[in-house]
C-alpha positions as CSV (number, residue, x, y, z in Angstrom):
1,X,58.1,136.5,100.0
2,X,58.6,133.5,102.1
3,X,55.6,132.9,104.4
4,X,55.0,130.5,107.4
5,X,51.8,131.4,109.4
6,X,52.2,135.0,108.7
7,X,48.5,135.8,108.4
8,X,48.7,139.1,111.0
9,X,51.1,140.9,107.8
10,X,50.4,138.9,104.7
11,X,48.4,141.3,103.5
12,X,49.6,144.2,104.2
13,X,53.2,143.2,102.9
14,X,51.5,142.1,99.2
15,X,49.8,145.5,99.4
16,X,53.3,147.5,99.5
17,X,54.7,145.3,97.3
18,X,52.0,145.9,94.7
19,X,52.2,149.5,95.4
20,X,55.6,149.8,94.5
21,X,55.4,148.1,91.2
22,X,52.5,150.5,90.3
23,X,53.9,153.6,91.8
24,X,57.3,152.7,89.8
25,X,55.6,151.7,86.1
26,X,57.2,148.0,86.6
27,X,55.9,145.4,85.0
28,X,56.3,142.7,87.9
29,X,54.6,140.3,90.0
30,X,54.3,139.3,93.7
31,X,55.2,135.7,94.6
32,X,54.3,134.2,98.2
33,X,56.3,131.0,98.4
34,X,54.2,129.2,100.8
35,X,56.0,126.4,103.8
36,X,52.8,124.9,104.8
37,X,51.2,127.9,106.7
38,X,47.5,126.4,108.8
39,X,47.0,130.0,109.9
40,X,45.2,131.6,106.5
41,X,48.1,133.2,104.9
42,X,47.2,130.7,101.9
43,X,43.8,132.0,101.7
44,X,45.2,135.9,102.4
45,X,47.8,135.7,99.4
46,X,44.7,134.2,97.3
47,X,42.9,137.0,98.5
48,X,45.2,139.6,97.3
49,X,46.1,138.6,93.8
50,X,49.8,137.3,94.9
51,X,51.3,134.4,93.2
52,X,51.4,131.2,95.5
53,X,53.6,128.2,95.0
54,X,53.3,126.1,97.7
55,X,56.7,124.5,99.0
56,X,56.6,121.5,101.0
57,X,60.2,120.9,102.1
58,X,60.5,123.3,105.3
59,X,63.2,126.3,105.5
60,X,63.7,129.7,105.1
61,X,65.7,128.6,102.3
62,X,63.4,126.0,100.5
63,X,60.8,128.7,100.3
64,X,62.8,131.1,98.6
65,X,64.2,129.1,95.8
66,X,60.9,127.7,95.9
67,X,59.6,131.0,94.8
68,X,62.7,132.5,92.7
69,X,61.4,128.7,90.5
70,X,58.2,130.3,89.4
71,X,59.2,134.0,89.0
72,X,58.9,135.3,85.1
73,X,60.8,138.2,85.9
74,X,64.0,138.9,84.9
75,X,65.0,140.3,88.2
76,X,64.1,138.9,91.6
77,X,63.8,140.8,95.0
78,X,63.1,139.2,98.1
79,X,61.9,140.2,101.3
80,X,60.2,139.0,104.8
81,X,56.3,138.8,105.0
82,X,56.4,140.1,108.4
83,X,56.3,143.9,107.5
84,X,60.0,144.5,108.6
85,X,60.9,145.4,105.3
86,X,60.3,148.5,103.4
87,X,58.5,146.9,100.6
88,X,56.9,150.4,99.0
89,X,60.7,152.1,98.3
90,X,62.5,149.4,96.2
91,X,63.7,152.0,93.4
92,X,67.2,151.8,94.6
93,X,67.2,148.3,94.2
94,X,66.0,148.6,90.5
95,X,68.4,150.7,89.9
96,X,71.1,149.2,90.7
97,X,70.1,146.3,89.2
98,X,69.6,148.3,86.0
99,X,73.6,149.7,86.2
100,X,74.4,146.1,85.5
101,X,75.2,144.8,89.3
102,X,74.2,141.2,89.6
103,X,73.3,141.4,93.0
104,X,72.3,144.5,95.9
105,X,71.7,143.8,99.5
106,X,69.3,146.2,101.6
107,X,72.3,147.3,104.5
108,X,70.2,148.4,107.8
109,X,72.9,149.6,109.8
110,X,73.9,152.7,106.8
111,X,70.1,152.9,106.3
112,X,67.3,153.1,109.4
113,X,67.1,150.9,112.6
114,X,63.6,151.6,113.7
115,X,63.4,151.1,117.4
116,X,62.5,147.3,118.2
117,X,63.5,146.3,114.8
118,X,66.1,144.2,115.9
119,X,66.8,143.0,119.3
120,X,70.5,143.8,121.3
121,X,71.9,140.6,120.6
122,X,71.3,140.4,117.0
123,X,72.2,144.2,116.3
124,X,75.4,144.8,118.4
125,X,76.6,141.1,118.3
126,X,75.4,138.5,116.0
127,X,75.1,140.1,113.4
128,X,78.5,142.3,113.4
129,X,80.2,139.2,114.3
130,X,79.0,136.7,111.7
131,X,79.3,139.6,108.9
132,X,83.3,140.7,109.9
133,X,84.1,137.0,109.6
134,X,82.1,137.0,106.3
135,X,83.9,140.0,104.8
136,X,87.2,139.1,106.7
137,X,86.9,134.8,105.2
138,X,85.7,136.0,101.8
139,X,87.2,140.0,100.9
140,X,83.8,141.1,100.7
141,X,82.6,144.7,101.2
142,X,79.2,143.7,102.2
143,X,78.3,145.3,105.5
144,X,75.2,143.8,106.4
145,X,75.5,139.9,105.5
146,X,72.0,139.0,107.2
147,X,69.6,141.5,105.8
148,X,66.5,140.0,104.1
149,X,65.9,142.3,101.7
150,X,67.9,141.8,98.6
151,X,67.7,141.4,95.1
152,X,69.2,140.0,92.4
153,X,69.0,139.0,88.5
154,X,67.8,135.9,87.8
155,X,70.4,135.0,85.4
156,X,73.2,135.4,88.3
157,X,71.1,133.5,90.8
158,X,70.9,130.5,88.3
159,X,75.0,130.9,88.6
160,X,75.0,130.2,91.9
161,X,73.6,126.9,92.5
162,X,72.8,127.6,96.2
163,X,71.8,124.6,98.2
164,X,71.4,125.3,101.7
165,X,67.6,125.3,103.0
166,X,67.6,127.2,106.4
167,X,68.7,130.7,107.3
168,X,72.3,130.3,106.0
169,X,70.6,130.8,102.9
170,X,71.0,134.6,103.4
171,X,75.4,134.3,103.8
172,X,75.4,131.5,100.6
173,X,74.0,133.9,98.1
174,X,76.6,136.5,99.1
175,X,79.6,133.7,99.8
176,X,78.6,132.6,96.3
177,X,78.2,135.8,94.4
178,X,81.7,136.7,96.3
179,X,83.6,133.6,94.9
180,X,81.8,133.8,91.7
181,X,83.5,137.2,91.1
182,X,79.8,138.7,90.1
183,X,79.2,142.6,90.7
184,X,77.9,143.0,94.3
185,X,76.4,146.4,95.7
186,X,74.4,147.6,98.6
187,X,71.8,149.9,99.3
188,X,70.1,151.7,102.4
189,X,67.3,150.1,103.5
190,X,65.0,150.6,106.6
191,X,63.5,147.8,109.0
192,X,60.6,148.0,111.3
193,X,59.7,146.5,114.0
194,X,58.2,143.0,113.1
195,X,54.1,143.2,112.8
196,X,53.3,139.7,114.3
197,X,52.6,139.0,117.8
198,X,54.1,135.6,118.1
199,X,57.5,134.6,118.3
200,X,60.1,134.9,114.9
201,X,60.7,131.9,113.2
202,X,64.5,132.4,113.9
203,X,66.6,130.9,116.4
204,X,69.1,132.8,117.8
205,X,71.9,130.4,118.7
206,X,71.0,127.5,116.4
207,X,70.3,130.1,113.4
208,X,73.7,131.8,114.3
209,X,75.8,128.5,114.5
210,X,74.3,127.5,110.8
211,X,75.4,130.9,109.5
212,X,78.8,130.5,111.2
213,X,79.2,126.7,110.5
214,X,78.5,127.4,106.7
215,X,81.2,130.7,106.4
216,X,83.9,127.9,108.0
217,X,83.0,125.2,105.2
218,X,83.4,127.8,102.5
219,X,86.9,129.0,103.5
220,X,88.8,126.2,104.0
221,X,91.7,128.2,103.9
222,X,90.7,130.2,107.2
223,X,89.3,126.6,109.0
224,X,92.5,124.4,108.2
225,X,95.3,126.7,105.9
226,X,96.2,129.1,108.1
227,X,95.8,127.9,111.6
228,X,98.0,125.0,109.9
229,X,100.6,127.3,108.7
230,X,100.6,128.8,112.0
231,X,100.6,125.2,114.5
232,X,103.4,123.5,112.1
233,X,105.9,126.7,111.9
234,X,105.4,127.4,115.9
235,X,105.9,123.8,116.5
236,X,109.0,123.7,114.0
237,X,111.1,126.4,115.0
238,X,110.1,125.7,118.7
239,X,111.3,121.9,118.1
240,X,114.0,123.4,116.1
241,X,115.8,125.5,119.0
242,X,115.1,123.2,121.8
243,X,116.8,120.4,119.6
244,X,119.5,122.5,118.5
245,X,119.9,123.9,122.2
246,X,122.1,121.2,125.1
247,X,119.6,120.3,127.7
248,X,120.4,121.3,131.0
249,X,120.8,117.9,132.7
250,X,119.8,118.7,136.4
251,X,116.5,120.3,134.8
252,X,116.1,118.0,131.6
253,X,112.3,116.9,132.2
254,X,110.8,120.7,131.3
255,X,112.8,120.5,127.8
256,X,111.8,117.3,126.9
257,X,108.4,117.8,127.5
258,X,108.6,121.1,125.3
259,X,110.2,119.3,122.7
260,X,107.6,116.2,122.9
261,X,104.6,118.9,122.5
262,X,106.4,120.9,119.6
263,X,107.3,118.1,117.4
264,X,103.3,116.9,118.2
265,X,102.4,120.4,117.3
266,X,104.3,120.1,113.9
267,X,102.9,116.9,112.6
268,X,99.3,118.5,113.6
269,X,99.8,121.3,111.8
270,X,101.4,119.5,109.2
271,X,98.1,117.4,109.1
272,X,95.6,120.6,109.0
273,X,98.0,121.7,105.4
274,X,97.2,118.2,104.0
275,X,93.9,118.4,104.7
276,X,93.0,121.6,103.7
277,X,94.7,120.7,100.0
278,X,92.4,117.3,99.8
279,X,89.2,119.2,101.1
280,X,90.2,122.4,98.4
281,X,90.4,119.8,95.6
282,X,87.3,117.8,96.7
283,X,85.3,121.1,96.7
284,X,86.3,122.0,93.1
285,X,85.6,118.6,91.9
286,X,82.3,118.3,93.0
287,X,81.4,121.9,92.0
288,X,81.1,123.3,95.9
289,X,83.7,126.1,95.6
290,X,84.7,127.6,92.0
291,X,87.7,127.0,90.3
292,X,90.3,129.3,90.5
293,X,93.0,130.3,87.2
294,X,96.0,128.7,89.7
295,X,93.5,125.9,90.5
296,X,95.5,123.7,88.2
297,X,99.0,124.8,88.7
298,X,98.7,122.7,91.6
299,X,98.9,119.5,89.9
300,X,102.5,120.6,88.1
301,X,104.2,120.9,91.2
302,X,102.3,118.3,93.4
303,X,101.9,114.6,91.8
304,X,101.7,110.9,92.9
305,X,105.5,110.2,91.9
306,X,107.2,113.2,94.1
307,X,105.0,113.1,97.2
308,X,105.8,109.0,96.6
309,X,109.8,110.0,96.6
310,X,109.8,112.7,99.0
311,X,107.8,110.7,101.6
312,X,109.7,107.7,101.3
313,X,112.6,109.3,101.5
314,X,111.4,110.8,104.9
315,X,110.4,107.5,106.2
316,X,114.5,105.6,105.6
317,X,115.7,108.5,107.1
318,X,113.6,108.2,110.2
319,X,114.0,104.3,110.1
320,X,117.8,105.0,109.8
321,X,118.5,107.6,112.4
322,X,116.2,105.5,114.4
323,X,118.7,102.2,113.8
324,X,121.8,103.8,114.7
325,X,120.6,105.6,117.7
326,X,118.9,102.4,119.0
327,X,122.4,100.6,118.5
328,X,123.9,103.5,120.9
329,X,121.6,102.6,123.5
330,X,122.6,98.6,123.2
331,X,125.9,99.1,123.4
332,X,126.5,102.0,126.1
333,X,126.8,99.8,129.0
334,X,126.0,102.2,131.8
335,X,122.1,103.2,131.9
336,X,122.9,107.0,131.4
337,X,120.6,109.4,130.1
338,X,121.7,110.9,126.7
339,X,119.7,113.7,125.5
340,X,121.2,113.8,121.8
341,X,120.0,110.0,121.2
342,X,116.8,111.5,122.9
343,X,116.7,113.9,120.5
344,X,117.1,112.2,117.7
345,X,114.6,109.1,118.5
346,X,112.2,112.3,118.3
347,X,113.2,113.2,115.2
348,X,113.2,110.0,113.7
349,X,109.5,109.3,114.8
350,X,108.8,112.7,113.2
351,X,110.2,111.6,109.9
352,X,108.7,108.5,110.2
353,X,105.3,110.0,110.6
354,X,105.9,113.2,108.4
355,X,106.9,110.7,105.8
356,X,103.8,107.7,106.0
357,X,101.5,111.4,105.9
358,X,102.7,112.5,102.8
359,X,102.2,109.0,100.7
360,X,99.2,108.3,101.7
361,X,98.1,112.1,100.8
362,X,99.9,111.6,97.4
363,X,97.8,108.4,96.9
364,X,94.2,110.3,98.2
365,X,95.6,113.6,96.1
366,X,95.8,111.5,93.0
367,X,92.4,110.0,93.2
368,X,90.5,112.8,93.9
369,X,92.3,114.7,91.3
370,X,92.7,112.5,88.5
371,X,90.8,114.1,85.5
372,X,93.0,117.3,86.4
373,X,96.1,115.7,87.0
374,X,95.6,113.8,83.4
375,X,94.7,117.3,81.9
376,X,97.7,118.4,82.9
């Protein structure tokens, strides 16, 4: 149990807990992970025969793993020290754990809501919210992302390598157990109204945003893949028909404009693809998101040499198409607007650009992947 100042419920939570384990014929232990309470919860977990590790470095987070450090057990359950949790019926958890699932999450809203337990914002919006973009980012079918009570083997939390220290340590262990392919399950659970009188350690709009801003990093195919996909073929076709389409020449300004913003769309979009392949291969690399079995497939059909070609080849035709159409404008000797050499300077500059993008991404794509690309 993480605890900071929780000296109003310390007791009473290491007393259910304890009771649970006897009730249940477990051979376990209670651990208080301490994050520099000054209010006598040391003294009260002392008091009560709990294990106390004291964790200096501050976070919902730090003092979990600082506890899960020192645990003997070969399964780990967590839970709050505020007396929201219901601490005395775990056996579900247990028995889960014994079916072989790696990891079960207490779910409140299939479970019991006592009245007060959680406040309007959290229950109807934060917390619906943050967990549909969980499930939606990373195909899990875990319908309460946030809940605090959960356990897990030790062995599979080891897997994980979690790192975050604050609340978003509650949507890592689930993002990771997701991507890690292990055995996820959850339970009913009840919460109750919080037994401290001062105000919860969480933040509601800071907590939130580090919840959110951590699902976004995970998935970088929902932050840059797909809203790439969608800018570059909306700005492609649109540039497409307006290029392909006469301009009317007593209304020309409206097209051009159109055509200006699409072909910017494109490259964008083109940009956000790029990106999101650097970041994917940068993440794997450095051990952030797991490797996938098509993970390397990606160096066979992407290498230094093509993107080098292809690029290249996208920049003499820009320079070219942008030669010849400059000539037109030298020689026409009456200052007369022509939309196709319009046109075409616009589509020059985009192969230009298009083409520069794509070698210097083949030359960053070759660096960060260069043990794989050897490998393969």
């Amino acid at each position: 149990m993480p605890c900071l100042n929780e000296a109003e419920t310390l007791a009473v939570c290491i007393t259910k807990a304890k009771t649970f384990l006897e009730k249940s014929k477990l051979n376990g232990e209670v651990i208080v992970a301490d994050n520099g309470s000054d209010d006598g919860s040391i003294e009260i977990a002392i008091q009560e025969g709990a294990k106390l590790v004291k964790v200096p470095t501050r976070g919902y987070g730090s003092a979990i793993k600082g506890g899960i450090g020192v645990a003997e057990g070969d399964y780990v359950i967590i839970g709050d020290s505020d007396d929201s949790h219901d601490l005395e019926n775990l056996d579900l958890f247990v028995e889960k754990l014994d079916e072989g699932f790696d990891m079960v999450v207490g779910n409140r809203f299939i479970g019991e809501m006592q009245k007060g337990a959680m406040s309007f914002l959290h229950r109807y919006l934060g917390n619906p919210v943050l967990t549909f973009i969980g499930k939606t980012f990373f195909n899990s079918k875990v319908g309460d992302f946030h809940c605090g009570l959960r356990g897990f083997t030790k062995e599979a939390y080891h897997r994980l390598s979690v790192t975050t220290t604050g609340m978003e340590f509650a949507s890592e262990l689930i993002v990771k157990a997701e991507l890690a392919k292990l055995k996820i399950t959850e339970v009913p659970t009840i919460v109750f109204p919080s037994g401290r009188s001062r105000e919860p350690h969480l933040r509601t709009w800071r907590d939130g945003w580090r919840h959110l801003r951590f699902l976004l990093l995970y998935s970088p195919r929902w932050l840059f893949l797909f809203p790439g996909i969608f800018m570059f073929l909306l700005g492609f076709v649109s540039s497409l028909v307006l290029i392909l389409t006469p301009f009317d020449t007593q209304n020309y300004l409206p097209n051009l404009k159109f055509l200006m913003y699409a072909s910017g769309l494109t490259l964008i979009g083109f940009q956000f693809i790029i990106f999101y392949t650097l970041i994917k291969i940068f993440a794997v690399s450095n051990g952030l998101l797991p490797r996938s079995e098509r993970y390397g497939s990606i160096f066979k059909v992407i290498n230094l040499e093509k993107g080098l070609l292809i690029g290249f080849g996208l920049i003499l035709f820009g320079v070219i198409l942008g030669i010849t159409t400059s000539f037109g404008f030298v020689n026409r000797d009456m200052p007369i607007v022509d939309f196709v050499d319009i046109k075409r300077t616009i589509v020059a500059i985009g192969a230009i650009l298009s083409g520069l993008q794509i070698v210097l991404f083949s030359f960053f794509f070759s660096i960060l992947g260069l043990s794989d690309s050897y490998n393969n």
